[in-house]
BADOGU-653443 format. One record per residue (C-alpha): residue number from 1; x, y, z. Coordinates in nm, 2 decimals. Example, Ala and Ser with C-alpha at 12.3 -4.5 7.8 and 13.67 -1.06 7.14 Angstrom:
# residues 2
<node 1, <1.23, -0.45, 0.78>>
<node 2, <1.37, -0.11, 0.71>>
//
This chain:
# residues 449
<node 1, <-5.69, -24.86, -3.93>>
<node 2, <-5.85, -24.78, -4.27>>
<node 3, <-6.17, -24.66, -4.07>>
<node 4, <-5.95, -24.42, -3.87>>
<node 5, <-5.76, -24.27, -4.16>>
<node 6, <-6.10, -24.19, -4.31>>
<node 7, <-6.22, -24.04, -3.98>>
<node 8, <-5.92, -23.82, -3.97>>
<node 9, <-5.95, -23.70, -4.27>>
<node 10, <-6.31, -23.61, -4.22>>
<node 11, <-6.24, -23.46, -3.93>>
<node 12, <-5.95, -23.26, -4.09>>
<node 13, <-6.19, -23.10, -4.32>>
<node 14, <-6.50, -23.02, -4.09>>
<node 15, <-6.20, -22.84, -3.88>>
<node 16, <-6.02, -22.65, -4.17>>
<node 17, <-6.30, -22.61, -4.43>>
<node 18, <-6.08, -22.76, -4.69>>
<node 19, <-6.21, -22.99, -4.96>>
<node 20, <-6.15, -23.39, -4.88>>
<node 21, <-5.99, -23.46, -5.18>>
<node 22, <-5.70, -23.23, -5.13>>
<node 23, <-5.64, -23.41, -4.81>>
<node 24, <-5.63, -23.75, -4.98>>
<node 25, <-5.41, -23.64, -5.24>>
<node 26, <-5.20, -23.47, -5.00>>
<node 27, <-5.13, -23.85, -4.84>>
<node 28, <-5.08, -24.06, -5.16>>
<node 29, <-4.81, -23.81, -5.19>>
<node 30, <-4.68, -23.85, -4.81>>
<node 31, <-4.71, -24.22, -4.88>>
<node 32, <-4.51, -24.20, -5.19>>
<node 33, <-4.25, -24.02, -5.08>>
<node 34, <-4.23, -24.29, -4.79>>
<node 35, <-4.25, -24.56, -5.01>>
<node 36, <-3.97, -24.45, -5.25>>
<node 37, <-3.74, -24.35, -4.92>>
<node 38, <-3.81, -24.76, -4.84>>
<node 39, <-3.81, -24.94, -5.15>>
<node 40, <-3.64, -24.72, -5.38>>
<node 41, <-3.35, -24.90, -5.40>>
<node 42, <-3.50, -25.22, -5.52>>
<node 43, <-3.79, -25.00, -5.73>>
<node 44, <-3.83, -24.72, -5.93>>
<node 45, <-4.17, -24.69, -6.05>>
<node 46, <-4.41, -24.70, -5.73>>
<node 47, <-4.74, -24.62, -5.71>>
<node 48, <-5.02, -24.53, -5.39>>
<node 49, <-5.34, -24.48, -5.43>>
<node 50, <-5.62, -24.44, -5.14>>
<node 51, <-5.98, -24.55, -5.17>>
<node 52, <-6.15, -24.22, -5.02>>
<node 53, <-6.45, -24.42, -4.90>>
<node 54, <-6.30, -24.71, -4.73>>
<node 55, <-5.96, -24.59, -4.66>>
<node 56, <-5.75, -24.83, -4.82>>
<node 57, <-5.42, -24.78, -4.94>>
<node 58, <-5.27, -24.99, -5.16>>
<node 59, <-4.87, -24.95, -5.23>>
<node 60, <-4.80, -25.16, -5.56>>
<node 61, <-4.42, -25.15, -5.71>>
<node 62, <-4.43, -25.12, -6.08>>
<node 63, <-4.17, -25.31, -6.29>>
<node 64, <-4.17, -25.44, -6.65>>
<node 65, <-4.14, -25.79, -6.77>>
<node 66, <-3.86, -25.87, -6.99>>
<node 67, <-3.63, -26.17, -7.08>>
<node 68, <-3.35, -26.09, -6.92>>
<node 69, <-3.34, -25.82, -6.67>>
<node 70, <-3.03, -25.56, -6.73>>
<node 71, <-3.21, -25.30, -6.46>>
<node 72, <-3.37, -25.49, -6.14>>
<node 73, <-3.53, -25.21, -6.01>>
<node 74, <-3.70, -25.14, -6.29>>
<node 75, <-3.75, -25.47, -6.49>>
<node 76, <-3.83, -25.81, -6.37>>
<node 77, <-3.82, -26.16, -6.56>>
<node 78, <-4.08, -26.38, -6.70>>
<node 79, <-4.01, -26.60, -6.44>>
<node 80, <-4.09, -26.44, -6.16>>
<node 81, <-4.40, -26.23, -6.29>>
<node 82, <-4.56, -26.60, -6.36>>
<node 83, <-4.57, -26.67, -6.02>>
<node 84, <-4.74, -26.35, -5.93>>
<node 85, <-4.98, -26.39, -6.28>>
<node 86, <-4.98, -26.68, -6.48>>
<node 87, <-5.08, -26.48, -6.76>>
<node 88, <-4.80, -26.22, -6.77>>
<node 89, <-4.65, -26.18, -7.08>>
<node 90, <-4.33, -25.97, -7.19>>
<node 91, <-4.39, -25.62, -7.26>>
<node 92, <-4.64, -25.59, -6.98>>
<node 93, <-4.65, -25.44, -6.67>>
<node 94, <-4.65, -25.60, -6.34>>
<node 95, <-4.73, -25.47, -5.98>>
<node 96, <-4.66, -25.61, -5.68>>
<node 97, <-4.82, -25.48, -5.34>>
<node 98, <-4.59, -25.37, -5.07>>
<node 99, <-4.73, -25.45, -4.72>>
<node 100, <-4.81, -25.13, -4.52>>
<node 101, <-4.62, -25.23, -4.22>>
<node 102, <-4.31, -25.28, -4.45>>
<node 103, <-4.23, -24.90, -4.46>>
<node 104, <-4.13, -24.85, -4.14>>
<node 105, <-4.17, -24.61, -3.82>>
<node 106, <-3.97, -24.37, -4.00>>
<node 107, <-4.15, -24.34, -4.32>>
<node 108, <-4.46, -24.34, -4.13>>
<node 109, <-4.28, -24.03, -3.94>>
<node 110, <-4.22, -23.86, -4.27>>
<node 111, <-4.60, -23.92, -4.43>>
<node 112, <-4.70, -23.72, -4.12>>
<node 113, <-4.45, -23.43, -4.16>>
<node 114, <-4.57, -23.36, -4.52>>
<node 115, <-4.91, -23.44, -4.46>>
<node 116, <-4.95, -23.17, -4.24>>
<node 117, <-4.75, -22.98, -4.46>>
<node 118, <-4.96, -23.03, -4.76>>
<node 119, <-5.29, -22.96, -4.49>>
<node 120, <-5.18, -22.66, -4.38>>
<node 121, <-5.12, -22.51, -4.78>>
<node 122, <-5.46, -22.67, -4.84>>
<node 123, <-5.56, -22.48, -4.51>>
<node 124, <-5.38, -22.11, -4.67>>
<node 125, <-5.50, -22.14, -4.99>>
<node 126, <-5.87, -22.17, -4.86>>
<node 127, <-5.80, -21.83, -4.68>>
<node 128, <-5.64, -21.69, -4.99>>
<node 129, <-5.91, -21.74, -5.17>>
<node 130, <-6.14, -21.60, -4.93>>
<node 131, <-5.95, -21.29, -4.86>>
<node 132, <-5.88, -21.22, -5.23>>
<node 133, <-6.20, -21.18, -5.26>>
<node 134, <-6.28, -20.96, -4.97>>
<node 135, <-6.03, -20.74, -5.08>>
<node 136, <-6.10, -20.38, -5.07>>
<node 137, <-6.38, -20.39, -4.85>>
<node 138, <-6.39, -20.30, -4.46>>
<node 139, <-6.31, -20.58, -4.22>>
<node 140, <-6.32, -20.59, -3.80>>
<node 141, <-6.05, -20.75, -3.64>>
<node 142, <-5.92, -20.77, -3.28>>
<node 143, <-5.55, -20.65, -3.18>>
<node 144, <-5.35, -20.93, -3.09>>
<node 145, <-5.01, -20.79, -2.99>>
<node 146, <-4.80, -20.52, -3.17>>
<node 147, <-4.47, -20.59, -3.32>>
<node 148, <-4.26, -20.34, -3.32>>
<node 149, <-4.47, -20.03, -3.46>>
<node 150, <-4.68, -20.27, -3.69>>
<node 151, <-4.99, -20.40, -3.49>>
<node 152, <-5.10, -20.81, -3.57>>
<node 153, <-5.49, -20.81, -3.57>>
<node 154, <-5.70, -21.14, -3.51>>
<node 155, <-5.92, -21.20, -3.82>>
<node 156, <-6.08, -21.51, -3.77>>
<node 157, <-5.99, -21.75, -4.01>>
<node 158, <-5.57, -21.62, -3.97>>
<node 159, <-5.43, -21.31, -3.91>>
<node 160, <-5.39, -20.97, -4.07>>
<node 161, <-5.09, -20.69, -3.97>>
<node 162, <-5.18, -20.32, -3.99>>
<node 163, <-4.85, -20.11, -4.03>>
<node 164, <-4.75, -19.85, -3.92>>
<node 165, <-4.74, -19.61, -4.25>>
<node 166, <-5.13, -19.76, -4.29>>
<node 167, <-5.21, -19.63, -3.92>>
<node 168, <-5.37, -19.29, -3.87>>
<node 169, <-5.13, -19.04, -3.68>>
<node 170, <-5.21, -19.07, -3.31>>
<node 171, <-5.37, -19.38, -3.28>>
<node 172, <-5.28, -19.67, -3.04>>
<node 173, <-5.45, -19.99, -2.96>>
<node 174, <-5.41, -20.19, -2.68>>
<node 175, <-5.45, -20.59, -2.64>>
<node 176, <-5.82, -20.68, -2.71>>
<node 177, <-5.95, -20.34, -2.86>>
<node 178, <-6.15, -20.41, -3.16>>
<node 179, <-6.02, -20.23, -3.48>>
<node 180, <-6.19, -20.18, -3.87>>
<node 181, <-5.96, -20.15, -4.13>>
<node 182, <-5.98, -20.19, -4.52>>
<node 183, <-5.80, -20.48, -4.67>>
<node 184, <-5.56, -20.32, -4.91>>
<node 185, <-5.36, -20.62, -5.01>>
<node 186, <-5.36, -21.03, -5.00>>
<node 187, <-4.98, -21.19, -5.01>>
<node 188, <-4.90, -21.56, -5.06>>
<node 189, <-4.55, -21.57, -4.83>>
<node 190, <-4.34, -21.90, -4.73>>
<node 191, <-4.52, -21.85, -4.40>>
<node 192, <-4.85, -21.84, -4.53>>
<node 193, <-5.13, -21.56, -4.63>>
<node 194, <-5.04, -21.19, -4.52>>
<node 195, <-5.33, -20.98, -4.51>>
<node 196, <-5.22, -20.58, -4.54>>
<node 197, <-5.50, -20.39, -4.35>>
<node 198, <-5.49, -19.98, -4.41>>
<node 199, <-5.71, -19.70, -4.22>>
<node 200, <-5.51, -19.43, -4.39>>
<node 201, <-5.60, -19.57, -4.78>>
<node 202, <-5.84, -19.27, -4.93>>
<node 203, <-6.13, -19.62, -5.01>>
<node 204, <-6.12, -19.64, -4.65>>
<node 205, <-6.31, -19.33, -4.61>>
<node 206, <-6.51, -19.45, -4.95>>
<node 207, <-6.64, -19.79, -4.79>>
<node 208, <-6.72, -19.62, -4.46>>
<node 209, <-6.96, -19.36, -4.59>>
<node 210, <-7.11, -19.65, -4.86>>
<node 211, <-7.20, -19.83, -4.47>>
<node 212, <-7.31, -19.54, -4.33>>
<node 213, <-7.52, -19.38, -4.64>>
<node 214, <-7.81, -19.59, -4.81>>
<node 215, <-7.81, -19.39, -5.12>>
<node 216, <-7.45, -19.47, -5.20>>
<node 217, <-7.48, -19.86, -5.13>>
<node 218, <-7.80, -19.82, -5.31>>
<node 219, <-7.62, -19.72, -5.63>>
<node 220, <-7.85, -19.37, -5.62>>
<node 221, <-7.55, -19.15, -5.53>>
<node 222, <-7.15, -19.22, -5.62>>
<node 223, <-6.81, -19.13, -5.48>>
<node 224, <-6.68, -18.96, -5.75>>
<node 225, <-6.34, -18.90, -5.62>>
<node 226, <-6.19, -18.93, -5.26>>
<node 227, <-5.86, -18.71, -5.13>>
<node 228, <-5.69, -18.72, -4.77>>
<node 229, <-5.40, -18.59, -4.59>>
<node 230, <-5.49, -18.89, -4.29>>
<node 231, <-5.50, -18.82, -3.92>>
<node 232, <-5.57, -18.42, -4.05>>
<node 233, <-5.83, -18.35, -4.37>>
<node 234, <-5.99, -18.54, -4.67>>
<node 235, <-6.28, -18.39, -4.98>>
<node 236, <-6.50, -18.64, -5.14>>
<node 237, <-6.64, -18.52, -5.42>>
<node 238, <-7.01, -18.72, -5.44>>
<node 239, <-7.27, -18.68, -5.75>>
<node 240, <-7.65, -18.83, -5.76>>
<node 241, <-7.83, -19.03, -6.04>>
<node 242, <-8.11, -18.91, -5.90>>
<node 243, <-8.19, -18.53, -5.96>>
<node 244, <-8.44, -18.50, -5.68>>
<node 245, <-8.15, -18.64, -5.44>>
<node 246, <-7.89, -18.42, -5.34>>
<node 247, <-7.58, -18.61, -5.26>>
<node 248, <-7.39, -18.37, -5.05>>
<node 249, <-7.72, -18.37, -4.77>>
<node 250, <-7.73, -18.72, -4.81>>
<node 251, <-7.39, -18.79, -4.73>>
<node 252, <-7.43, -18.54, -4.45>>
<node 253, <-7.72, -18.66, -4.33>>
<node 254, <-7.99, -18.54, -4.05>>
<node 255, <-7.79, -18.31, -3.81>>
<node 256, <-7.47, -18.44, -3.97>>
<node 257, <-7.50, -18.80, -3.80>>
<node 258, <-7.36, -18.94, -4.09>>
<node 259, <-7.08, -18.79, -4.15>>
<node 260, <-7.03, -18.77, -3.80>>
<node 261, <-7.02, -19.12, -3.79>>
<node 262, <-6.76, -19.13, -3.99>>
<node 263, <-6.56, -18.88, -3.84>>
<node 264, <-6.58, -19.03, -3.51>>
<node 265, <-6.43, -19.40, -3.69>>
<node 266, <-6.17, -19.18, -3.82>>
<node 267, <-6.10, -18.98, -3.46>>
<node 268, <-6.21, -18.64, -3.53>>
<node 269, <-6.06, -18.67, -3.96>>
<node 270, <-6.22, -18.31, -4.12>>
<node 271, <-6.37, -18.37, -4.44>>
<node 272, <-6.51, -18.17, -4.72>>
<node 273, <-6.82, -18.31, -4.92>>
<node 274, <-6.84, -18.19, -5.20>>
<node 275, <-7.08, -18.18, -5.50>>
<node 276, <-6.87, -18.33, -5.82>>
<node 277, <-6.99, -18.09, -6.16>>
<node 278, <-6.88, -18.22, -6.55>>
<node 279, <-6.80, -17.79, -6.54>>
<node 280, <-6.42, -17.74, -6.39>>
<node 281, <-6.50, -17.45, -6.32>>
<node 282, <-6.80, -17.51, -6.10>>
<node 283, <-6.64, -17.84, -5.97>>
<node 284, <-6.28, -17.62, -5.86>>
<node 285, <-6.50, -17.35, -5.72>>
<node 286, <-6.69, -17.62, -5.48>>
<node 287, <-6.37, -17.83, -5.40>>
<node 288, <-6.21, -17.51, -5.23>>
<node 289, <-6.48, -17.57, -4.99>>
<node 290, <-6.49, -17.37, -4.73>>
<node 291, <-6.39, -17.08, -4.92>>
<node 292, <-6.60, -16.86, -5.08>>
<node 293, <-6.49, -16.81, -5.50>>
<node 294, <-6.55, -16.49, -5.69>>
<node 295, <-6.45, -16.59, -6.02>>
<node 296, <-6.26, -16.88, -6.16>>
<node 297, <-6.04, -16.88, -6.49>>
<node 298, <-5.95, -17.19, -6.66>>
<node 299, <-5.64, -17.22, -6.92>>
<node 300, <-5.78, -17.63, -7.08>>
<node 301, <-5.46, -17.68, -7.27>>
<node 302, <-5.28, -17.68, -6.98>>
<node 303, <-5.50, -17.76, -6.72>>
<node 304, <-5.43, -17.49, -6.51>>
<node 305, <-5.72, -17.28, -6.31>>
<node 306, <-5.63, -16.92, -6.15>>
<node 307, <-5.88, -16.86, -5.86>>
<node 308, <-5.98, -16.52, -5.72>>
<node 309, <-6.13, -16.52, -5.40>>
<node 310, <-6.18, -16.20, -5.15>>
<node 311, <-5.91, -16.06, -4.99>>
<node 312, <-6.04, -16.23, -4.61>>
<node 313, <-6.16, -16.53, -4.82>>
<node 314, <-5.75, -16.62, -4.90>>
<node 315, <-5.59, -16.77, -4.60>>
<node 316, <-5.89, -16.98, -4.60>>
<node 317, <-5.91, -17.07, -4.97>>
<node 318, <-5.51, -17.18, -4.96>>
<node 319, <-5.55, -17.35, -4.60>>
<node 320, <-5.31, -17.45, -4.31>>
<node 321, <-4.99, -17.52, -4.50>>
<node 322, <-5.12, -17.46, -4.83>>
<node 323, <-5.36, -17.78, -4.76>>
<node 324, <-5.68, -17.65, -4.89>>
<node 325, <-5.58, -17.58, -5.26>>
<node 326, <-5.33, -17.89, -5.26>>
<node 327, <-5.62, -18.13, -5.13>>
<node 328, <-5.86, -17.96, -5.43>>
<node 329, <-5.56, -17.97, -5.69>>
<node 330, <-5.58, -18.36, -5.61>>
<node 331, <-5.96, -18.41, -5.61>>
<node 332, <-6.01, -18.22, -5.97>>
<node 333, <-5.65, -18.27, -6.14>>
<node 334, <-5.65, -17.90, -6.19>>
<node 335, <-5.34, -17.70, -6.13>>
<node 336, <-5.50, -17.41, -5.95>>
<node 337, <-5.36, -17.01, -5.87>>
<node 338, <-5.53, -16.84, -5.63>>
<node 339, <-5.52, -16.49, -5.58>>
<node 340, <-5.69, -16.20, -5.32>>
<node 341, <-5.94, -15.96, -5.53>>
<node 342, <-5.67, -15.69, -5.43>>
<node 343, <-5.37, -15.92, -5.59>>
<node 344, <-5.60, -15.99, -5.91>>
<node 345, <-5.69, -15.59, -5.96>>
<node 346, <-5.32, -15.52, -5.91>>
<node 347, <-5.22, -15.77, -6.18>>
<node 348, <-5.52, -15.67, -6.40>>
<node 349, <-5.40, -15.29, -6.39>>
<node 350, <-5.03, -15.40, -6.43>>
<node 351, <-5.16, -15.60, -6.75>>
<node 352, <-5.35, -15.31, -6.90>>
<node 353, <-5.07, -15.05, -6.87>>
<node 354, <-4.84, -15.30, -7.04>>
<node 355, <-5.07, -15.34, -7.31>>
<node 356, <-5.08, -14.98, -7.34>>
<node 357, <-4.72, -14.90, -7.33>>
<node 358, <-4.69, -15.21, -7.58>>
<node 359, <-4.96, -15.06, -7.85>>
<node 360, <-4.84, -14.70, -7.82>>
<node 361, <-4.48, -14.81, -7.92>>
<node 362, <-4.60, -15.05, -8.17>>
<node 363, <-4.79, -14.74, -8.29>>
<node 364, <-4.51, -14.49, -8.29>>
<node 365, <-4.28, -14.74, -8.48>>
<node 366, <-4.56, -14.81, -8.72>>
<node 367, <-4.55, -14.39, -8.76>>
<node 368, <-4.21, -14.31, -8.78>>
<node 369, <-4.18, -14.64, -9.05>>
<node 370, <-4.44, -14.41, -9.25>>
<node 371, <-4.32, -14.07, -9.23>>
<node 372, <-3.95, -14.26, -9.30>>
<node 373, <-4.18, -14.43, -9.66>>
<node 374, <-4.34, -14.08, -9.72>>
<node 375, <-3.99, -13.86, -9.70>>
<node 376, <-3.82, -14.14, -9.95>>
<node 377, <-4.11, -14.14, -10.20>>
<node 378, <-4.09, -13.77, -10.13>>
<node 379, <-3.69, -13.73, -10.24>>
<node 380, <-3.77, -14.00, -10.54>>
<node 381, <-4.04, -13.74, -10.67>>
<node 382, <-3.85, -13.49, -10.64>>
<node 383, <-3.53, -13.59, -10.80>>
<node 384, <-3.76, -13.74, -11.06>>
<node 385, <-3.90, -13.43, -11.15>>
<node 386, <-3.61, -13.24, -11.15>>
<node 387, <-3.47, -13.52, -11.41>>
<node 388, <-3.80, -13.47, -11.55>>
<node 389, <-3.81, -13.09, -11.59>>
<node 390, <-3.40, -13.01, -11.69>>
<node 391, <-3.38, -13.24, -12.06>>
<node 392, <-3.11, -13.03, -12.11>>
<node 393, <-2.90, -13.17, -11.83>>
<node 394, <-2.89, -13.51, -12.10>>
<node 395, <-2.55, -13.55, -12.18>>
<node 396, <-2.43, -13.50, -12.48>>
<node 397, <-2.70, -13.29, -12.59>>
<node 398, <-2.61, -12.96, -12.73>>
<node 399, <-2.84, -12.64, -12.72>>
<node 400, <-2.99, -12.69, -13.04>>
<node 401, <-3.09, -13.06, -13.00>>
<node 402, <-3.30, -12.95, -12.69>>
<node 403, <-3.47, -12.69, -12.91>>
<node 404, <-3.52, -12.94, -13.16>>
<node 405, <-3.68, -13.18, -12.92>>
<node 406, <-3.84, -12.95, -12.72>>
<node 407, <-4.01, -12.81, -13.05>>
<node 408, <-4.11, -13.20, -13.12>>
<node 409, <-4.31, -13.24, -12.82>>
<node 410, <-3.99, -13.39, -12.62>>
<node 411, <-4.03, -13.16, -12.29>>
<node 412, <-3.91, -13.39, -12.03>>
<node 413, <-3.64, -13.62, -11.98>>
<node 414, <-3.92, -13.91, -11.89>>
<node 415, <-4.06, -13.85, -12.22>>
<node 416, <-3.78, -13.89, -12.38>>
<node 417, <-3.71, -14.21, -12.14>>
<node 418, <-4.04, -14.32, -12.27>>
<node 419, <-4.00, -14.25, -12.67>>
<node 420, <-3.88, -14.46, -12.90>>
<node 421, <-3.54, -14.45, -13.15>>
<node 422, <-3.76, -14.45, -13.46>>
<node 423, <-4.00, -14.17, -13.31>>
<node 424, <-3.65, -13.95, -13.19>>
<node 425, <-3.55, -14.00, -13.57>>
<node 426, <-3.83, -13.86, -13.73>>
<node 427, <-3.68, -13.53, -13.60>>
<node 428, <-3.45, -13.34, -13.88>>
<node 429, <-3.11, -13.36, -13.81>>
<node 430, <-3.16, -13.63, -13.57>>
<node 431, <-3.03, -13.96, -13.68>>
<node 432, <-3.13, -14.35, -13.57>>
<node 433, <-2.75, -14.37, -13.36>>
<node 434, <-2.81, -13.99, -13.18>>
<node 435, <-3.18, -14.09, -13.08>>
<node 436, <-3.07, -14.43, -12.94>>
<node 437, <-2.80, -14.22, -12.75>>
<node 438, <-3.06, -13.96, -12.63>>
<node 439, <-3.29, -14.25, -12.52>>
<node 440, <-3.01, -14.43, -12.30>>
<node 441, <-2.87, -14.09, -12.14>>
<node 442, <-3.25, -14.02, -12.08>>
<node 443, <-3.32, -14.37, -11.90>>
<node 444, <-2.99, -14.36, -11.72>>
<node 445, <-3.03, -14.00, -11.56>>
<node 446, <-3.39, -14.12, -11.44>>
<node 447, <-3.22, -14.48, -11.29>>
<node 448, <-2.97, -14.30, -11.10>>
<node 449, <-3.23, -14.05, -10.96>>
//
């Protein structure tokens, strides 16, 4: 019996590719569970163990040795573990084997149910593994059956399902077909692995033309950026390493069989290649590919681009649906305007008139703010100097005092303004308190002009 448990589980692992050990382990723990379903009752600490070259299995019940036993299935006396070892001694630890055919049809039953539990999550994590790392690369598959719209494809090693938001628009496979796909995602489920296949991911299109171009599996050119409305249009946006390679004819290739090839996995797909630039400007110029680009004008702050193209140039620059300048939005990360030469002149001549109407009010404000300056100083001058010129419009100041002053030198009220009390009272009949008064009527005329 030993040599057939050994042969099983050889045979178990040629057959699942799983590592022996796993399989052993996974039986000591059938066994155990088993063992404890049998003798729990009268045990509690039970231990199997397998020999993986002979096949042995050895079920010993555990129990310490005590005095006097208070738990039986855990403890056993003196007594009784000296006729299994004379040289037991309390404190130890005693094991007694339990006869293989002593656990039953029924725990035998239940060793099988979780061994083949315990090989068949052995068996998934292998493929786990595996598939983990084989994800994001291109796999062929076969079509098994379809389940509602998601089709179940035939892997090999288990299955993958390919659903229906991952399918291109149009497609249907029958029973048999063979189908590539890009493995988008690896699931550990109650029910085992679930591979997540995808033809519509944008990498789909990347790891086709990295098979179908040396110079990109070579590492020479690079996919820069891929974009794709699937089923319709997608740009790739490819650079070179090499300056003597140019990466848009090598993706192309001679009479465009390679992108061809690619075309035809993707049933009849359109796609843009275009040449990837560090300058947004040149790089939004090429991804509006087909369209021709006059001019390009970049805001960097905001990351916005308006595009001017020639007036037959626009349908074909915006696309079916708007689809050209959305797919070349994605590709650069550019917001990007465009506008007909017709539209841009238009706006241009709209902008210069505004600027025009905006500097000649701006001017005329700026003129009537200076004539308005020029008229005040103008009145200020002229009430100064009539202040100035008629001293004997001073208050308080009879005929003779002006005379007086007038004789002294004092002409104008802003002199006097200007003088001061002990000059004034240097003047006969002109005392300290009249000159201070003549001085204060002076300033105060002049304030209130």
């Amino acid at each position: 019996m030993n040599h057939q448990l050994i042969t099983v589980i050889e045979q178990l692992c040629r057959e699942k590719g799983i590592d022996g050990s796993v399989v052993v382990k996974a039986l000591e723990s059938a066994l155990l569970v088993a063992a404890k379903k049998k003798f729990g009752s009268v045990c509690e600490n039970i231990n199997v163990s397998i020999d993986p070259k002979t096949g042995e299995i050895q079920v010993i019940a555990i129990k310490k040795i005590v005095e006097k036993v208070q738990n039986p299935r855990e403890e056993i006396s003196l007594e009784e573990a000296s006729k299994m070892d004379e040289s037991a001694e309390i404190g130890d630890e005693i094991g007694n084997i339990i006869p293989m055919e002593d656990l039953g049809r029924i725990a035998a039953q239940t060793a099988k149910q979780v061994i083949i539990q315990k090989v068949r999550e052995a068996e998934w994590d292998v493929i786990l593994k595996d598939f983990k790392d084989k994800q994001g690369d291109l796999i062929n598959g076969v079509v098994m059956r379809q389940e509602r719209r998601d089709y179940i494809i035939d892997l090999g090693k288990t299955e993958g399902v390919l659903p229906a938001k991952e399918q291109i628009p149009g497609e249907t496979y029958r029973r048999g077909d063979r189908v590539r796909a890009y493995i988008l995602d690896v699931k550990h489920t109650p029910k085992g692995p679930q591979i997540i296949l995808s033809r519509t991911h944008p990498n789909f299109i990347a790891k086709l033309f990295e098979m179908e171009v040396p110079e990109i599996y070579e590492g020479i050119v690079s996919i820069k950026g891929v974009v794709r409305e699937h089923g319709d249009r997608a740009k790739i946006a490819v650079a070179s390493k090499d300056s003597s390679v140019d990466p848009v004819g090598a993706c192309v290739g001679v009479k465009g069989s390679r992108v061809q090839a690619v075309v035809r996995e993707l049933r009849g797909e359109k796609i843009d290649i275009i040449a990837w630039s560090e300058d947004p400007r040149a790089f939004i110029g090429e991804a509006l590919s087909p369209a021709v680009i006059e001019r390009v004008g970049i805001n960097e702050q905001e990351k916005s681009a308006t595009i001017v193209v020639a007036d037959q140039q626009l349908s074909l620059a915006i696309g079916k649906k708007g689809q050209n300048v959305r797919l070349a939005a994605k590709l650069t990360g550019w917001k990007i305007d465009i506008l007909s030469e017709t539209d841009y002149q238009g706006k241009r001549a709209a902008e210069r008139e505004k600027e025009i109407t905006e500097a000649i009010a701006q001017e005329t404000k700026q003129q009537a703010e200076a004539e308005g300056e020029a008229a005040a100083e103008k009145a200020m001058e002229a009430a100064a100097g009539s202040a100035e010129s008629d001293i004997a419009s001073l208050p308080g100041v009879g005929e003779k005092t002006v005379l007086l002053l007038k004789e002294h030198g004092f002409i104008s009220i802003k002199k006097i303004a200007e003088a001061t009390e002990d000059e004034l009272s240097k003047i006969p009949k002109i005392g300290e308190k009249t000159a201070k008064k003549i001085i204060d009527a002076a300033k105060e005329l002049i304030h209130s002009a």
